[in-house]
C-alpha atoms as one frame of an Amber mdcrd trajectory, in Angstrom:
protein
 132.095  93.107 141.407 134.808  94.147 138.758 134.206  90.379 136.741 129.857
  91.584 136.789 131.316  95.284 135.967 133.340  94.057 133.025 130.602  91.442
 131.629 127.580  94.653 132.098 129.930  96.411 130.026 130.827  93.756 127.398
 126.542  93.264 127.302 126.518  96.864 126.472 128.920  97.652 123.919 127.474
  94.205 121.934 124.112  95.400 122.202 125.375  98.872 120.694 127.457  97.669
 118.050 124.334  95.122 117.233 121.255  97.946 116.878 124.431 100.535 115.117
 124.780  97.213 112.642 121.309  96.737 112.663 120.718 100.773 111.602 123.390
 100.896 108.917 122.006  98.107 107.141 118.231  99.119 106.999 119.931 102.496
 106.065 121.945 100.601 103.584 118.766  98.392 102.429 116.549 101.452 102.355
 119.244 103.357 100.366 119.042  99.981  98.301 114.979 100.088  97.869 115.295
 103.927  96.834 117.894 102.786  94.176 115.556 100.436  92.728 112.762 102.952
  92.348 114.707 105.252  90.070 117.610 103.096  88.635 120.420 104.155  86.289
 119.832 103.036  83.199 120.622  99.785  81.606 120.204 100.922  78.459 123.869
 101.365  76.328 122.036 100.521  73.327 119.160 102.824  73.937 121.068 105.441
  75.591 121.335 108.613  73.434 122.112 112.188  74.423 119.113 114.218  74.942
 117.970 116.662  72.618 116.131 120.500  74.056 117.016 123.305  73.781 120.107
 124.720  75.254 118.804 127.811  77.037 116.797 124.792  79.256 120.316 124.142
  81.150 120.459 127.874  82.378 118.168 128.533  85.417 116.664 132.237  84.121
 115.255 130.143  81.014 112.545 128.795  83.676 112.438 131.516  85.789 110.907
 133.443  82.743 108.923 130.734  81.353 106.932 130.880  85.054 107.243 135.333
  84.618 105.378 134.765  80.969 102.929 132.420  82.169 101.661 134.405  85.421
 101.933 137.664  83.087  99.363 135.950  80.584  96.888 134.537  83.955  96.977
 137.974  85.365  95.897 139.667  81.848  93.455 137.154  81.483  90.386 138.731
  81.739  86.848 136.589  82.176  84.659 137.312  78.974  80.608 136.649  80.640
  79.177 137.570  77.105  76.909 135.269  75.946  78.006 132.733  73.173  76.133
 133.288  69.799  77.887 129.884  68.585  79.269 126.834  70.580  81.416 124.191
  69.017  81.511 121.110  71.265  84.429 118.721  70.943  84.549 115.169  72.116
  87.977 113.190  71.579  86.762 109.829  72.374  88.919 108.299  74.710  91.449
 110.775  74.795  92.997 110.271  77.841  95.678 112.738  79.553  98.386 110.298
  78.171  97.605 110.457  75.187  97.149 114.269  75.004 100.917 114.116  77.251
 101.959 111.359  74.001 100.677 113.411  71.208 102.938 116.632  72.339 105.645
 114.011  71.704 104.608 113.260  68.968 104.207 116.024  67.271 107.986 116.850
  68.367 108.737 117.966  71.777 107.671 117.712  75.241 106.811 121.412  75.208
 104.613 121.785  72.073 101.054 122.288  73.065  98.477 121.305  71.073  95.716
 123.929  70.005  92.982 123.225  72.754  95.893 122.765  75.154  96.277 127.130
  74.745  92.646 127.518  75.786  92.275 130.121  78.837  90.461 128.073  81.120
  91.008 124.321  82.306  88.816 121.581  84.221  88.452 117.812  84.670  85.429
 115.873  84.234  84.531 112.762  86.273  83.563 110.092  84.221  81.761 107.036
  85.882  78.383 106.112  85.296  75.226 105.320  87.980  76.267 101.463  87.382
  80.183 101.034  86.564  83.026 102.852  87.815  84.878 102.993  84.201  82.126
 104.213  81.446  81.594 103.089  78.490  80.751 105.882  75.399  76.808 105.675
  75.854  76.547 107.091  79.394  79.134 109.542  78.775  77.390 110.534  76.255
  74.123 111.114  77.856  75.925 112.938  80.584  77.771 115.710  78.658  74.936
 116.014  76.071  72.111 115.777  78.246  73.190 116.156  81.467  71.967 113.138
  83.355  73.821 110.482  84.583  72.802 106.904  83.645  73.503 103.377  83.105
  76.398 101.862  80.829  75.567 100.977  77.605  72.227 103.259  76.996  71.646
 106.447  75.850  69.641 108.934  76.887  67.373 107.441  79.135  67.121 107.251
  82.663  69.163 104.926  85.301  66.325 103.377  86.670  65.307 101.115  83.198
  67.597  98.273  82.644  69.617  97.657  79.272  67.912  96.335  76.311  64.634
  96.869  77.836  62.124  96.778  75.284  59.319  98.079  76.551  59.191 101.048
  78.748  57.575 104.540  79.615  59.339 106.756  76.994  58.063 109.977  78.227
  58.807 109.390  81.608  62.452 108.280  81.457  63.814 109.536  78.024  65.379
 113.259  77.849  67.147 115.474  75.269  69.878 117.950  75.129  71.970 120.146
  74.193  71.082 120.181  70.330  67.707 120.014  71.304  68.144 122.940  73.951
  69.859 125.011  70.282  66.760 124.272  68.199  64.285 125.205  70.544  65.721
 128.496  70.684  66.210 129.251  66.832  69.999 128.119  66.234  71.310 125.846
  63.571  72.488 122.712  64.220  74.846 120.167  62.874  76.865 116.717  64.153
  80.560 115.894  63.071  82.067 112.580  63.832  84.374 110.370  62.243  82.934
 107.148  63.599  79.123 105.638  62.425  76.688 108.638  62.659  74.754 106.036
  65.451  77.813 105.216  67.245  77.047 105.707  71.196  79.055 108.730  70.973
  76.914 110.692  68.179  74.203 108.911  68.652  73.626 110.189  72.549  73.153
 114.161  70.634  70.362 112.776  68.863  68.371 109.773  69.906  67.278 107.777
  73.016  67.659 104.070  73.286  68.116 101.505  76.191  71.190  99.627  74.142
  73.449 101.619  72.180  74.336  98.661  69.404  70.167  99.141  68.379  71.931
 101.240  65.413  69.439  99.575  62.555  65.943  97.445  63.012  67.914  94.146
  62.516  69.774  94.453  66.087  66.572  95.723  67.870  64.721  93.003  66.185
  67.418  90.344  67.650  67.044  91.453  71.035  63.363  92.653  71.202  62.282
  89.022  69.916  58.664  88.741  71.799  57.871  92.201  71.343  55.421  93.284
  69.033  56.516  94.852  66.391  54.264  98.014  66.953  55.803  98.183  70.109
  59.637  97.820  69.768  61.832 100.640  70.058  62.575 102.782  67.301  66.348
 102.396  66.082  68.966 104.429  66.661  69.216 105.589  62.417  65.624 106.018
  61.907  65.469 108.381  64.582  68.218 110.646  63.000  65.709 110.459  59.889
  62.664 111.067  61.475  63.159 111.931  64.823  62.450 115.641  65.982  66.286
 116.384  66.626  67.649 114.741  63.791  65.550 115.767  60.870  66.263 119.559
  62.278  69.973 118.808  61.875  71.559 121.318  59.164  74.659 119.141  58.887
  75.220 115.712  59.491  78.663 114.001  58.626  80.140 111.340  59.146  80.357
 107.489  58.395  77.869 104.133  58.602  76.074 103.807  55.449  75.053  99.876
  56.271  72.596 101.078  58.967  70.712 103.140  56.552  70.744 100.301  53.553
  68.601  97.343  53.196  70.369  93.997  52.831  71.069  93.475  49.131  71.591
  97.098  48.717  74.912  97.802  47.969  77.179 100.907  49.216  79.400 103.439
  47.515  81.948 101.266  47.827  80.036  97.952  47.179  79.376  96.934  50.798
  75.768  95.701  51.726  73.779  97.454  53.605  71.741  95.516  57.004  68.990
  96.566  57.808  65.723  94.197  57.725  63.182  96.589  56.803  63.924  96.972
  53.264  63.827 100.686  53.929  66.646 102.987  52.632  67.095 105.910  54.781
  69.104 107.928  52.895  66.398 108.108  50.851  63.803 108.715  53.555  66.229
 111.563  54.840  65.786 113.530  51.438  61.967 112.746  50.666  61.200 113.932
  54.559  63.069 117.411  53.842  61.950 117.326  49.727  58.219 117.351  51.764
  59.140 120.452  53.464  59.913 121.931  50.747  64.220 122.000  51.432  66.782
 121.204  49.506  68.659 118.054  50.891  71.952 116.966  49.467  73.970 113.609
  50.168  77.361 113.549  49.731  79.718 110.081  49.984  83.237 111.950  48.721
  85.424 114.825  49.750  84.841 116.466  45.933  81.111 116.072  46.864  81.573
 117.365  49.947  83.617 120.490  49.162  80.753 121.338  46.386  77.693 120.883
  48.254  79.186 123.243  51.225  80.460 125.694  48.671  76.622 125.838  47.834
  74.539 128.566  49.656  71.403 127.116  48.587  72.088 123.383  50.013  69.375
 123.599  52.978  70.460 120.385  54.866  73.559 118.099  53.891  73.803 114.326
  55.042  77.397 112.740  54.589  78.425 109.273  54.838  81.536 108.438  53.665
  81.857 104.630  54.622  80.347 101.648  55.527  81.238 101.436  59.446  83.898
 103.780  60.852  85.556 106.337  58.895  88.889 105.387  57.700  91.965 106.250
  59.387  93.622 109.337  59.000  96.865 107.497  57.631  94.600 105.174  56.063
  93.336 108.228  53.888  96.696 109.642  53.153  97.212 105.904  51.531  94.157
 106.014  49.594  95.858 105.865  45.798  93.249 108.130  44.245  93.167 111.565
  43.462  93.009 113.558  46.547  89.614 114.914  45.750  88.110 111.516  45.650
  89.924 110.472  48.646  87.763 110.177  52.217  87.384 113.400  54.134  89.580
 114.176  56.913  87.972 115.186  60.444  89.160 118.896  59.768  87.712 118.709
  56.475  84.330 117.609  57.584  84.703 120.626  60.132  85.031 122.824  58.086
  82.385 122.158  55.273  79.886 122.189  58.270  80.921 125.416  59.725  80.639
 126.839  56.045  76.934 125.411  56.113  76.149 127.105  59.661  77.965 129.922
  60.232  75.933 133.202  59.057  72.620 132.471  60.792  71.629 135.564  63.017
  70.560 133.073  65.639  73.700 131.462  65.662  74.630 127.526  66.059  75.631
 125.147  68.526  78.260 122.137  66.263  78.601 118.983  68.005  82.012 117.280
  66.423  83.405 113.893  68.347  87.088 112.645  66.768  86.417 109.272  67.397
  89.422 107.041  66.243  91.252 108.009  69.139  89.188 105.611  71.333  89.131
 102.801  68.312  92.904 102.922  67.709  93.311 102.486  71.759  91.035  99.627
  71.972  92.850  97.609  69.213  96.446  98.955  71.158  97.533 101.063  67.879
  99.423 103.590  69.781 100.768 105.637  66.809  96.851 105.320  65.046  95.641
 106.937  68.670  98.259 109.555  68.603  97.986 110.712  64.858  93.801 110.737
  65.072  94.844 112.969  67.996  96.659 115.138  65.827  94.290 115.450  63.088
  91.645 116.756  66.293  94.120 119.432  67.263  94.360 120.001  63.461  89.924
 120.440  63.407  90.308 122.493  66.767  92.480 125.069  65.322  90.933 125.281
  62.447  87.186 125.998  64.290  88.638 128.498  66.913  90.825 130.560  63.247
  87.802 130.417  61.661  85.403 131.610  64.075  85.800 135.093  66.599  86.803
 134.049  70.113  84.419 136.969  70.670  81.103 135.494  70.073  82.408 131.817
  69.689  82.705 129.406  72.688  84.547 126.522  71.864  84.967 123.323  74.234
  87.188 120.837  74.044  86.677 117.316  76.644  86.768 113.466  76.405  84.121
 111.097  77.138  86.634 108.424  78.948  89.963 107.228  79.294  92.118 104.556
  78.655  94.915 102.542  79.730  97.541 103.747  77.554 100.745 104.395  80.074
 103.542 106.802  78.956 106.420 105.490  80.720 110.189 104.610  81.647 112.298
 106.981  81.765 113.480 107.734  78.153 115.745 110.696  77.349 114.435 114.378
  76.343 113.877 113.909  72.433 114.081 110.134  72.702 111.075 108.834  69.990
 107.841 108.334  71.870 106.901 105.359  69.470 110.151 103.741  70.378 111.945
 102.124  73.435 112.148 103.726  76.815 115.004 101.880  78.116 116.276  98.190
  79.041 115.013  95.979  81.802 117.460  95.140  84.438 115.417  92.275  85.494
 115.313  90.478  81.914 117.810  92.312  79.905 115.049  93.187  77.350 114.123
  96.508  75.989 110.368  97.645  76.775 108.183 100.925  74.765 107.617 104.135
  75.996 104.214 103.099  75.564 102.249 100.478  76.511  98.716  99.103  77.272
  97.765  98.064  80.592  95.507  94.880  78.450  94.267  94.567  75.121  95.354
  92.637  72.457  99.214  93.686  72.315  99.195  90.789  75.089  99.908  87.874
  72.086 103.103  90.165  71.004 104.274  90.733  74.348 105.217  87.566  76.160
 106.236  84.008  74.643 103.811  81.838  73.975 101.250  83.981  76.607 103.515
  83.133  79.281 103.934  86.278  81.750 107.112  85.052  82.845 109.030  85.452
  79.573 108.654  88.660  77.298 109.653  88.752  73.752 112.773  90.467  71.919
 110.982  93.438  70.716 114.143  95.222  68.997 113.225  94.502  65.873 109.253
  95.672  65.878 108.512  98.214  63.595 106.843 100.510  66.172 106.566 103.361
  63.921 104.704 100.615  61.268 100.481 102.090  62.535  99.026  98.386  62.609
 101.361  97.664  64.712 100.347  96.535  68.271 101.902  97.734  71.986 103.010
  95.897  74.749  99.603  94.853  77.153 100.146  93.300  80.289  96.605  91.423
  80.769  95.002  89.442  77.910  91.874  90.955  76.516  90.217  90.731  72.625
  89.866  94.393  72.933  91.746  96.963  75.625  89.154  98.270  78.255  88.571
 102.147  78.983  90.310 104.414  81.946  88.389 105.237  85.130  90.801 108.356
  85.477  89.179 112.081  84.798  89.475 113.886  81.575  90.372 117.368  80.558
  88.041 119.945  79.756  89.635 123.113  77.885  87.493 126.145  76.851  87.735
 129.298  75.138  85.274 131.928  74.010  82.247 133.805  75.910  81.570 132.259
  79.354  84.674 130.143  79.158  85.683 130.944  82.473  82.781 128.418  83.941
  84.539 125.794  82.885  87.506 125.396  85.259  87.323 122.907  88.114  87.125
 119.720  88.652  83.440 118.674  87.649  80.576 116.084  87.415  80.639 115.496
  83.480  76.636 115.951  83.724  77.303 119.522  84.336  79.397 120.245  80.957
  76.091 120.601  79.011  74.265 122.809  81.634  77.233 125.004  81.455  77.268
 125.093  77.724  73.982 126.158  77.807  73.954 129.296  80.407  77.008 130.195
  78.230  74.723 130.414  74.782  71.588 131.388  76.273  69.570 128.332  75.577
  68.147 125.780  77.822  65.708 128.260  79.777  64.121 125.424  81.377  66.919
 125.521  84.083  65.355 128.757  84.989  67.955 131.261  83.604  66.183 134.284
  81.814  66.739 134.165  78.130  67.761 138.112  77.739  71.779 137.986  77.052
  73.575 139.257  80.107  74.276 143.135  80.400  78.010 142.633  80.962  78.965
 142.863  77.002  82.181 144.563  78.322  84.031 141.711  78.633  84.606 142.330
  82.424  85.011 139.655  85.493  81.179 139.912  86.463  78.775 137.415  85.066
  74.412 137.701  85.257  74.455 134.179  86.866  77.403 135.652  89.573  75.345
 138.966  89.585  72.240 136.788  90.793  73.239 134.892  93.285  75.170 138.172
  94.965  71.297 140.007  95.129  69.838 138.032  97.877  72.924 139.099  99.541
  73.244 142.046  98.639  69.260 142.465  99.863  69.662 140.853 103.213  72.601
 143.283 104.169  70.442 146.702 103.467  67.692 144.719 105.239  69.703 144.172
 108.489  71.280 147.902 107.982  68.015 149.219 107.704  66.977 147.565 110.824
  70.587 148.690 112.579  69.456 152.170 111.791  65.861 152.543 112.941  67.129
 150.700 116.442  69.573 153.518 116.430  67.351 156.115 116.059  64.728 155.300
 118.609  67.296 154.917 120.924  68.331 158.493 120.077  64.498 159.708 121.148
């Protein structure tokens, strides 16, 4: 009995000491996993002390940061006037990231950039009927028209295929928002720093079942057995003769070789190609010299400046390059005098709100910055982040120029993309730089990077995923240069993620949530009093007061507000029979 006793015993105590071994190292190798999640850094050639401001170390600093910030939500008040004037802003493919990067940019973690100090925030879902990650078209068609549809059209309904030629316009093509504007009296005008009949631009003003038909020469390519009586009109002809975009005030931006004939050189002596032989910037002036307007083209900033300046300038058309505008650094490199230099984005803003603002009706100004998504695409980080700049800059320019009274402003993105801000670099440390060195191969990596794209060929040694290259000596403040991409791709591919949506002005307040992007214009809309087909009473709302309540809140509270005197009516007269 005492020889079992003592070997029970001896079982015991190994089997304890086993599982206690057994606990302390998964503790030890969980300890170890959590380590490797948020490792100290590597980095002794990186490493730098990190620059904020002082007061950030003492606890009160945040403590009144968080007092300040629920001071200003509390004194927020909810303005439900109507909008005399909307300003729409797109930044095309301006992902959080890159509105996160840009802060950085610009100099610290906690500068905000001018949107970014709007009242009222949202996010906007972004997918269209066919894909889960859009594309600029259906986008486009959603925030402009509000319908949802399939990638790579514009403007016309999910249930045609792309590059159908031949289909029922009436039944499946529908406008928008600029539309919606002229039908009710105001001005309006289109902005963009991209081709005028880029998806993007193109969904405010045309319909079409493939958004590269930007001239007759692509639809004629794709529409081969077609008659020609029956192919679709292109996407540049309809901003010169369509019923939107002949009523367009102001129309800038960039593209000139859609509206040329081949052997018809450009401003700056690129051909124009288009089949036709028909020269729509022409066209554009003889269709408003027929109505008896003044039309003016400008091709220049100097031009540009003058023909705003002038009152009697009844419609202005500005193209300012052959394909996309150039890039903002691009311009500042231009070695010309800097009135014949290319028009900035903030610029162009601002000529058009000179040519629309004073109309007693009002305007609704649809402006898309839309290098941010080009830059991205070609993995440009610091061209993204500075054409997100020069937005902010066009933003604060329209919400100084124009009273926050009478003035709704909104600010979104049509899509993201896979631009990562990453690591886990110092406060201060240079978001164009490195983060911080790999402890797996002892090489640096960027705060930034791609998750594909092009930056793939100047990220790994002869394409081979097992062995990066020495970046130390990139110049990754040089703006053609290209960021690290993991997969290998001709051109980097949009986000799936939501955007933001940031408003200010009348009705702003509508605008916070997460939404449906369709639902951006039909806001937009109720908030200028246009649109009446969605069944909203064109009188402007008697709350002028600048109070919480809003006509749309005000009408959905009546049927309430009805049933409850009609069951305390019914309470009563119960009561008083019983009484008798």
């Amino acid at each position: 009995m005492m020889c079992r006793a003592v070997h029970i015993s001896a079982l015991v105590i190994s089997f304890t000491l086993a599982a206690t071994l057994s606990h302390v190292e998964g503790a030890n190798s969980r300890r170890t996993d959590l380590d490797q999640q948020h490792p100290r850094s590597d980095s002794r050639a990186w490493s730098s002390v990190p620059v904020y401001d002082a007061r950030e170390e003492v606890s009160e600093y945040w403590r009144e940061v968080a007092q300040r910030t629920l001071q200003d939500h509390t004194d927020q008040r909810n303005n439900a006037r109507k909008a005399k004037n909307a300003i729409f802003f797109i930044g095309d493919g301006m992902s959080l990231p890159t509105v996160a990067a840009t802060r950085m940019y610009l100099g610290n973690e906690n500068v905000s950039l001018s949107f970014e100090q709007f009242p009222y925030f949202g996010l906007a879902k972004t997918y269209c009927v066919n894909r889960q990650v859009a594309d600029s078209a259906c986008t486009a068609t959603a925030y402009l028209s509000g319908v949802k549809n399939n990638y790579g059209m514009l403007n016309v309904a999910a249930s045609v295929r792309r590059t159908t030629c031949e289909y029922d316009h009436e039944a499946t093509e529908f406008k928008g928002l600029l539309k919606w504007a002229q039908d009710a009296g105001k001005l309006t005008g289109l902005v963009t720093n991209t081709r005028i009949t880029h998806a993007t631009p193109a969904g405010s003003y045309a319909s079409s079942a493939e958004r590269d038909w930007e001239d007759d020469s692509e639809v004629n390519a794709d529409c081969t057995t077609t008659p020609d009586e029956r192919k679709p009109q292109d996407i540049a002809s309809q901003l010169v003769h369509g019923e939107i975009g002949k009523k367009l005030k102001v129309i800038l931006g960039c593209g000139r070789r859609h509206f040329l004939p081949r052997g018809t050189l450009d401003e700056d002596r690129v051909n124009g190609t288009r089949s036709d032989r028909v020269n729509l910037i022409d066209a554009w002036k003889q269709v408003h010299g027929e109505m008896g307007e003044r039309a003016e083209y400008v091709s220049d900033k100097r031009s540009l400046q003058e023909a705003a300046n002038l009152k009697q300038v009844d419609y202005l058309l500005g193209l300012f390059g052959s394909s996309h505008c150039l890039y903002n650094l691009e311009i500042d490199e231009q070695q010309v005098p800097v009135e014949d230099r290319k028009p900035k984005l903030s610029e162009m803003v601002e000529a058009a709100l000179q040519m629309l603002e004073g109309s007693e009706q009002g305007y609704v100004l649809f402006v898309e910055g839309g290098l941010i998504d080009t830059a991205h695409h070609s993995n440009r980080a610091r061209l993204s982040l500075e054409e997100t700049n020069e937005f902010h800059k066009a933003i604060e320019l329209a919400r100084t120029r124009t009273s926050i009274d009478d003035t709704l402003i909104v600010v979104s993105s049509d899509h993201s993309h896979t631009l990562m801000y990453n690591g886990y670099p110092t406060r201060g440390n240079d978001v164009l730089g490195i983060a911080d060195i790999s402890g797996v191969d002892k090489l640096p990596y960027t705060t930034l990077s791609y998750a594909n794209g092009e930056g793939f060929s100047q990220t790994y040694v002869d394409g081979n995923p097992s062995k990066r290259i020495d970046i130390t000596n990139y110049d990754l403040k040089n703006y053609r240069q290209r960021y690290l991409a993991t997969v290998p791709l001709s051109s980097e591919t949009h986000g799936g993620e939501d955007v933001g949506i940031y408003a200010s002005g009348p009705s702003a307040h509508l605008f916070a949530g997460t939404l449906e992007q369709n639902v951006i214009p039909v806001l937009i809309a109720y908030a200028a009093n246009i649109g009446h087909e969605f069944g909203w009473a064109p009188e402007p709302s008697p709350t002028d007061d600048g109070g919480d309540a809003s006509s749309m809140s005000l009408s959905l509270l009546l049927p309430i507000g009805l049933s409850l005197a009609s069951t305390l009516a019914r309470w009563l007269h119960r009561h008083v029979m019983m009484a008798h």
